[in-house]
C-alpha positions in Angstrom: 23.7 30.8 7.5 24.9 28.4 10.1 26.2 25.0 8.3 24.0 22.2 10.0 26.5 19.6 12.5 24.9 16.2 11.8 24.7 14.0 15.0 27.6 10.9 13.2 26.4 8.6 15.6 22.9 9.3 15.3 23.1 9.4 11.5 25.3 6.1 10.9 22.4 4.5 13.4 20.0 5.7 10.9 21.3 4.7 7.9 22.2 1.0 9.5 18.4 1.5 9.8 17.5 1.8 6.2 20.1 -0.9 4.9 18.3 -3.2 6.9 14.9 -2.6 5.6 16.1 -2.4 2.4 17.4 -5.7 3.0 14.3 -6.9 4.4 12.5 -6.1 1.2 14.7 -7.9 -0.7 14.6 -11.4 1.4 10.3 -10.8 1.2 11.3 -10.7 -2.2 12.8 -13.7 -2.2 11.0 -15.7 -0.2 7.7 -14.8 -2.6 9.9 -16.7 -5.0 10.6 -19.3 -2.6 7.0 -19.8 -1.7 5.6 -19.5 -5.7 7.8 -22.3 -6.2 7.5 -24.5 -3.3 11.2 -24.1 -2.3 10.5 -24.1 1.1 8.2 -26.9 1.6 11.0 -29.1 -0.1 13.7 -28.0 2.4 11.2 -29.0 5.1 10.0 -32.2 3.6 13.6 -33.0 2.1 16.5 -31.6 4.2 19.3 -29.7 3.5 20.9 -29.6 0.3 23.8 -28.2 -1.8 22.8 -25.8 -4.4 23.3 -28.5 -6.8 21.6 -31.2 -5.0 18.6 -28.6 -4.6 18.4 -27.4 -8.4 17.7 -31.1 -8.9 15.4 -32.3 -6.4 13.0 -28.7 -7.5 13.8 -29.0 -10.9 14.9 -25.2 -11.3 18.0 -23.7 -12.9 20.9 -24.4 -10.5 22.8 -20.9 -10.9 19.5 -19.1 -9.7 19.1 -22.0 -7.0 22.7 -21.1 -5.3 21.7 -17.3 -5.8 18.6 -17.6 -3.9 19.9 -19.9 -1.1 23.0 -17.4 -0.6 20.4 -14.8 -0.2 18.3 -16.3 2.4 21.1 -17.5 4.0 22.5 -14.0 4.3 19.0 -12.2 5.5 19.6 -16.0 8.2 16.0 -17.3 7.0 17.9 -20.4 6.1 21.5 -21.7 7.3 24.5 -22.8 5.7 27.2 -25.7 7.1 30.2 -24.5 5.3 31.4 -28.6 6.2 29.1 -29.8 3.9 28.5 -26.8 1.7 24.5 -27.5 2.9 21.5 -25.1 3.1 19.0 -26.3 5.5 15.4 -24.6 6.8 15.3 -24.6 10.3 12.0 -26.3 12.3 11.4 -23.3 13.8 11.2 -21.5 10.5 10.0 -24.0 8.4 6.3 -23.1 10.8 6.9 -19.7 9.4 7.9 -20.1 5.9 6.5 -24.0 5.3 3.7 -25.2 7.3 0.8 -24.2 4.7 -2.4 -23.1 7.1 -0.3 -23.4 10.1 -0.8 -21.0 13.0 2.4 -19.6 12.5 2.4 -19.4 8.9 3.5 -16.3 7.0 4.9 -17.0 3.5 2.0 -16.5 1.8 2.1 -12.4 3.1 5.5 -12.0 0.9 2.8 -13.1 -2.5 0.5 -10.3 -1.5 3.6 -7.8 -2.0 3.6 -7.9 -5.7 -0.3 -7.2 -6.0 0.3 -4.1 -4.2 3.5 -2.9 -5.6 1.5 -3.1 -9.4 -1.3 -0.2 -8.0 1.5 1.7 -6.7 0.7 4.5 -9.4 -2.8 4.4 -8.6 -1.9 4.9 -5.2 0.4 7.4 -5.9 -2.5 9.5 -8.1 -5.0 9.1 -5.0 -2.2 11.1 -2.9 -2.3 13.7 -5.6 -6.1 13.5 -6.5 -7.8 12.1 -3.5 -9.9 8.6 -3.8 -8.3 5.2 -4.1 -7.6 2.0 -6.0 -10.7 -0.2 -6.1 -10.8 -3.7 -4.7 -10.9 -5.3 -8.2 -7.6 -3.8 -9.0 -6.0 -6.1 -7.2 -6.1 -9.6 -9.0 -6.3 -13.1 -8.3 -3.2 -13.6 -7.0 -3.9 -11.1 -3.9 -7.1 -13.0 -2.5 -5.2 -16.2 -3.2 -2.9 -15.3 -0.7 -4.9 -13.4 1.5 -7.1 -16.6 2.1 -3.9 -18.5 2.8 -2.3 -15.8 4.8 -5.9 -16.2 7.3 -6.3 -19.9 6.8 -4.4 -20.7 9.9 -6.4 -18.6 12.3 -9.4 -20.5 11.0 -7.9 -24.1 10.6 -6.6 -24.0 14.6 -8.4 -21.2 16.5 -11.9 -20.8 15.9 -13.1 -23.9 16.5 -10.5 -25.2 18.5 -9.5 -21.9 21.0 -12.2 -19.3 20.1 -15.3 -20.3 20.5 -14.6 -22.8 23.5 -13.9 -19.6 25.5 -17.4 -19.1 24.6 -19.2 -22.1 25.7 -23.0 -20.9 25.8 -22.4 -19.6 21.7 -20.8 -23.4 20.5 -23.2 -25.0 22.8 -26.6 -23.3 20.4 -23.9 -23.8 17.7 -23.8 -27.5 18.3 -28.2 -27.1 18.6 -28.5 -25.9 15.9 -28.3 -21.8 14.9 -28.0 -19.2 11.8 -25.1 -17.0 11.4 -23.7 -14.8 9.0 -19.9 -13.4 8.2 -19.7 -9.8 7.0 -16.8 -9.4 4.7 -16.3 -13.1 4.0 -14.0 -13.1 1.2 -13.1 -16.3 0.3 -15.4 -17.5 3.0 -12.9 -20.1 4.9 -14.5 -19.1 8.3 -18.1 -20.2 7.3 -16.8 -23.0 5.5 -15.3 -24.2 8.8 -18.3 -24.0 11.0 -20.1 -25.5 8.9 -17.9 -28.6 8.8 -17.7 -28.1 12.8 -21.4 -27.7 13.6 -23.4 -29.7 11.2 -27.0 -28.4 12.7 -25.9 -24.8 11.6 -26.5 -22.7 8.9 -23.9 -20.1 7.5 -24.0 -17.5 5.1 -21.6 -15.1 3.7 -21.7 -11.5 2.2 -19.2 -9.7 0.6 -19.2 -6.3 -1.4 -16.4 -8.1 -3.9 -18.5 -10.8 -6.7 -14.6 -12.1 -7.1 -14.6 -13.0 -3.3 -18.1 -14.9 -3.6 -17.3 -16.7 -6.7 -14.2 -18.0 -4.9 -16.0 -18.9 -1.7 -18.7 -20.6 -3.3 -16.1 -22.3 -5.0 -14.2 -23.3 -1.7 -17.8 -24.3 -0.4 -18.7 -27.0 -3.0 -15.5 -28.4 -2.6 -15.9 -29.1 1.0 -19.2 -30.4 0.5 -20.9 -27.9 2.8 -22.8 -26.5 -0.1 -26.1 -27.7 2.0 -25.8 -25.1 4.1 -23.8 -22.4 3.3 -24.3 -19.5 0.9 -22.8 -16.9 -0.2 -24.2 -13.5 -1.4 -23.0 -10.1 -2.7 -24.2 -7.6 -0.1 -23.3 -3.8 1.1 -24.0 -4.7 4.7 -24.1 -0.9 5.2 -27.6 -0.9 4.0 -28.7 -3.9 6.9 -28.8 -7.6 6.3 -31.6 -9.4 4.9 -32.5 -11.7 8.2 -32.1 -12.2 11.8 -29.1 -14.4 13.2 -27.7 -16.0 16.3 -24.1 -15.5 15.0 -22.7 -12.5 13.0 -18.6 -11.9 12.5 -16.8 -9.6 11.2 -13.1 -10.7 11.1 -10.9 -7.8 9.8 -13.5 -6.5 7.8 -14.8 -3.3 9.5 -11.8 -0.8 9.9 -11.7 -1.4 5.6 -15.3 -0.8 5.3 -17.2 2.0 3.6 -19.0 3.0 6.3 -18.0 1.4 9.9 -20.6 3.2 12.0 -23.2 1.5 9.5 -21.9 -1.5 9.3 -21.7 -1.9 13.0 -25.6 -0.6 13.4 -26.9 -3.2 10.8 -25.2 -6.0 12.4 -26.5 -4.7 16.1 -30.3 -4.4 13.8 -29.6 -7.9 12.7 -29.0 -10.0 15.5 -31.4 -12.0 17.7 -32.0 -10.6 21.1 -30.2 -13.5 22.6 -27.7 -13.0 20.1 -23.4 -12.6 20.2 -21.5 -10.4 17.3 -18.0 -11.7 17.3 -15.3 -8.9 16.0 -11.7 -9.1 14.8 -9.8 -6.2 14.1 -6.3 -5.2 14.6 -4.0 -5.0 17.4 -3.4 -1.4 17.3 -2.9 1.2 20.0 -5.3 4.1 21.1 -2.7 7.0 20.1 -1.4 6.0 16.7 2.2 7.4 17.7 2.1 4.4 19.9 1.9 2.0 16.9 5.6 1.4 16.9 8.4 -0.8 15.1 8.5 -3.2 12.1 4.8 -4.7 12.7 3.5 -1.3 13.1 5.1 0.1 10.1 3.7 -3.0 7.9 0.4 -2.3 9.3 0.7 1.4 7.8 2.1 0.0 4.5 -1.0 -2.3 3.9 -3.0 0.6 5.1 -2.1 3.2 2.1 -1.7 0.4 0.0 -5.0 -1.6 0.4 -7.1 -1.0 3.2 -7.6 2.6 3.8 -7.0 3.2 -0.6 -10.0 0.8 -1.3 -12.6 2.1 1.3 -11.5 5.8 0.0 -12.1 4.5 -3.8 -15.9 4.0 -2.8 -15.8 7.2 -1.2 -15.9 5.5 2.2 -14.0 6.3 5.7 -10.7 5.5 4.6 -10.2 4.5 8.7 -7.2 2.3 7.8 -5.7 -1.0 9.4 -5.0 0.7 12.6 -8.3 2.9 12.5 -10.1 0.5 15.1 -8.6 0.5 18.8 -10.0 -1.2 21.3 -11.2 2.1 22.6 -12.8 2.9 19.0 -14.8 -0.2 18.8 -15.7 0.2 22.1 -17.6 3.7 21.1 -18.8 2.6 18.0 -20.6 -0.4 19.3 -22.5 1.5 22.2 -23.7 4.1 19.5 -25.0 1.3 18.0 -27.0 -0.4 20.5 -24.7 -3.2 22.1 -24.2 -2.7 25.9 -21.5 -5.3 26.3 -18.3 -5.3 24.6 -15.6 -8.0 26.2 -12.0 -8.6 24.5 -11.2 -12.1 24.3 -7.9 -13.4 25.5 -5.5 -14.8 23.2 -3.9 -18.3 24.8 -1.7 -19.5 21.9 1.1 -18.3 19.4 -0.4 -17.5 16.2 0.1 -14.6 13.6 -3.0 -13.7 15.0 -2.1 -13.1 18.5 0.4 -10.8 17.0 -1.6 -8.7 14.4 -5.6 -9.2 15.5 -7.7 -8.8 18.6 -11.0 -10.9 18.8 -14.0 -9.2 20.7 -17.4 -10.7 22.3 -20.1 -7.9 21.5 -23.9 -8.4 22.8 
């Protein structure tokens, strides 16, 4: 047999390639730390520091303090004056890594690694065995940071940039109109137009009784209890009322059924009515979902999203299982005749990850 004749360059590209991943886990890592313990926000708020003058202002140990800046420093999420032996957080990554609820804000996505690196085994069965980790699997800590990982795109684009693109909708929102969120987890996006539009009335379903306990948690501390509710529902099997409003916002490529889903929302709307849809930013031929985004997209894909629709025996589509060209098909077998993509005018981590569609 003919010995193989690796490609050198080829190969020492590759493995420069897997160093820095590997790296990149480890600074996620790290940063999860730096987030848990509010690390960031102080080099934000205070300025740079020595490791000494750090350990003291955070109160932590100041060996692990110096271990952790030299680490961040190194993966250059923070930078180091060697003239004044300082760490600092720079402005443009303190929107990134400090800014809690800011469009930009992404720190709270390195807290949703541990979750799923704990059902790793269960994940690892389903590829042997076929089904999936269940929802509940997943702990408090997950939909903690999920609902801070999506509070930005509620807290600065829906009622500030979405739904002025969509004057007719805020102006019967402003009237006075019911709408409901499918998939609400923790329910920040009701919550929010319910503080905007005063007249309206919200509610939110969820399969997940964790997720409702938490949003109408969220909603009594906001004082919108008056008119929002929240209700366990499988919206596969139609929705209880008719509504000016309905949303889905990365709910349906996770669903059980989509096709359902999709059919009871169209069954549920108002004649005159608008179903608002996020999903993911994904390409039409999944080889053409490339590069680091892509590949993180996958990742939360076997590792939540496609495992827990598969663990109700449900479509398994995935985060990237909705193109625009998907949800275009599923919504005319459905009933809706219209389905417009909305632009996206600002930069947000929703810009980058989620498209927003107008379906009537």
């Amino acid at each position: 047999m003919a010995q193989l004749v690796l490609d050198e360059a080829r190969t020492a590209a590759f493995l420069t390639t897997v160093v820095r991943d590997a790296g990149g886990v480890m600074a996620a890592l790290l940063s999860a730390v730096g987030d848990r313990l509010g690390l960031f926000k102080d080099l934000a708020r205070n300025g740079p520091a020595t490791s000494r003058e750090f350990a003291a202002r955070t109160g932590i140990d100041e060996r692990y303090a110096r271990e952790w800046l030299r680490g961040l420093a190194a993966a250059e999420y923070l930078e180091f004056d060697s003239q004044t032996d300082r760490y600092s957080l720079p402005p443009e990554h303190a929107a990134a890594l400090a800014e809690e609820a800011g469009p930009l804000f992404v720190a709270s996505a390195f807290r949703m690694l541990p979750p799923l690196v704990d059902n790793l085994d269960g994940v690892v069965d389903a590829f042997v065995h076929g089904g999936g980790v269940h929802q509940a699997s997943y702990g408090a800590d997950w939909w903690d940071n999920m609902q801070r990982f999506t509070a930005g795109w509620y807290e600065h684009l829906l009622v500030q940039e979405w739904l002025p693109a969509l004057p007719d909708l805020r102006a019967k929102l402003v009237r006075g109109a019911v709408a409901a969120d499918i998939g609400c987890g923790a329910g920040c996006a009701s919550i929010k137009l319910a503080e905007a539009f005063p007249n309206s009335r919200f509610v939110g379903f969820d399969m997940f009784a964790g997720q409702i306990e938490l949003a109408r948690s969220a909603a009594s501390q906001a004082g919108v209890g008056d008119r929002v509710t929240f209700e366990v529902l499988d919206a596969r099997h139609g929705l209880p009322d008719q509504y000016d409003l309905i949303t889905t916002f990365d709910a349906v490529h996770e669903s059980v059924d989509p096709p359902a889903v999709i059919r009871a929302i169209r069954n549920a709307l108002k004649t005159d009515g608008t179903y608002l849809m996020a999903e993911m930013n994904c390409a039409d031929d999944p080889h053409d979902n490339r590069g680091p985004l892509a590949a993180f997209f996958y990742g939360l894909s076997l590792l939540y999203c496609m495992t827990t629709s598969l663990a109700d025996g449900g479509a398994g589509l995935g985060t990237c299982g909705l193109p625009e060209t998907e949800v275009r098909r599923l919504c005319v077998e459905a009933g809706f005749s219209n389905v417009r993509r909305l632009p996206s005018s600002s930069m947000s981590v929703f810009s980058l990850e989620s498209v927003l569609y107008e379906i009537k």
